[in-house]
Residue, then its C-alpha position, 0 to 999 in steps of 0.5 A: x905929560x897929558x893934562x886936563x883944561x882944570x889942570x892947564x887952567x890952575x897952573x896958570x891961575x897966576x896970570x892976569x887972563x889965563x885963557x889968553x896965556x893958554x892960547x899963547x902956549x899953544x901957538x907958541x908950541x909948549x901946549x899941544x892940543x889933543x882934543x877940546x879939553x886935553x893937552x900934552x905939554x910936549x911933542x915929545x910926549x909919549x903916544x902910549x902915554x896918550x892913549x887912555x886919556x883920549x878915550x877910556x877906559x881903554x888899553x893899547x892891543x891889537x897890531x900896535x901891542x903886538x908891535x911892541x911885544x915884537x910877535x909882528x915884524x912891522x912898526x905900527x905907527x897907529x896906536x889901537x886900542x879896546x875899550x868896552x860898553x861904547x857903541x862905536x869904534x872911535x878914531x882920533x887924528x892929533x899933532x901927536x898921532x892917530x889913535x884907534x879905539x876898537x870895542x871889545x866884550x866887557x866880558x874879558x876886559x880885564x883879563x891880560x892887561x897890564x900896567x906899563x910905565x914911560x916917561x914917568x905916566x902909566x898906561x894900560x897894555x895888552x899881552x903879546x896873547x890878548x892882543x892877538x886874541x883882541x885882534x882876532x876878535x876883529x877878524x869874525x869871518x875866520x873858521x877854518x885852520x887853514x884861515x887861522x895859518x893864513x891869517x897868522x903867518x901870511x897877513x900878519x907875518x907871525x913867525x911860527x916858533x913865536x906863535x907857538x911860544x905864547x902863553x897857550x892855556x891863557x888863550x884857550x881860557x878867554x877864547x871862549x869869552x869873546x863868544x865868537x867863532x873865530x876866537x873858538x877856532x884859534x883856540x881849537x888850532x892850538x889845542x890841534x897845535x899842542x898835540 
């Protein structure tokens, strides 16, 4: 569970000096540090479950999403996600893992982001077709098909029969959201695609 130095602080109001009892919890391992004012209560603490407090509003997507939704092959072990209205990517290294914050339009936010649960916390997740149109975002220099199948099925190892298996009509819809020629030409290669 992740807590806020407010909540640290009430659940140790019955200690003669709190603070000092708080620096004890972290040397002794039962308080881990995340960032000033953000702690988790166990290593074993969920890095999913991390994510939105670290830095938000955000939600997990790009490779880490797909990752999980099992359209890439490969373990991630950086936990990336989008957030909007910053104006930077941020990156955070805690005792916990790395995590990656990438901007995406405010525009399409919302769409395709769900509510997921583990260990009793929830977090924001991107679909298996947001998070490869997030992820495509990122790649703006990609305008041909021929780079769409390179960058889908040779950099990043998407089989083929999954890509096809997405939710097409979800991704021609925010496609054009993003307002970047790369989403428009993986848009224009699944409607080539669906033919």
């Amino acid at each position: 569970m992740v807590k806020f130095t407010a909540q640290v602080m009430a659940d140790l109001q019955r200690y003669a000096n709190p603070r000092a009892k708080l620096s004890r919890l972290i040397k002794q391992g039962a308080l881990v540090p995340l960032r000033r004012g953000l702690y988790a209560d166990s290593f074993d603490t969920s890095p999913r479950t991390i994510a939105a407090s670290l830095y938000g509003p955000s939600y997990i997507s790009f490779q880490y999403a797909l990752s999980i939704s099992g359209l890439i092959p490969e373990r991630v072990a950086v936990v990336t996600c989008a957030s909007f209205h910053k104006n930077k990517n941020k990156v955070y290294r805690t005792p916990l893992g790395e995590y990656r914050y990438y901007c995406v339009p405010s525009a399409i936010y919302p769409y395709g982001v769900a509510q997921a649960t583990e260990e009793g916390a929830g977090y924001l997740i991107a679909s298996a077709e947001k998070a490869l149109c997030d992820l495509v975002y990122r790649t703006p220099s990609i305008s041909s098909f021929n780079a769409i199948e390179t960058l889908l099925f040779s950099d990043w190892r998407i089989d083929e029969e999954d890509i096809l298996g997405l939710d097409l009509g979800f991704i021609m819809q925010i496609a054009p959201l993003y307002h970047r020629k790369s989403l428009d030409t993986l848009s224009s290669w699944f409607k080539r695609r669906q033919l």
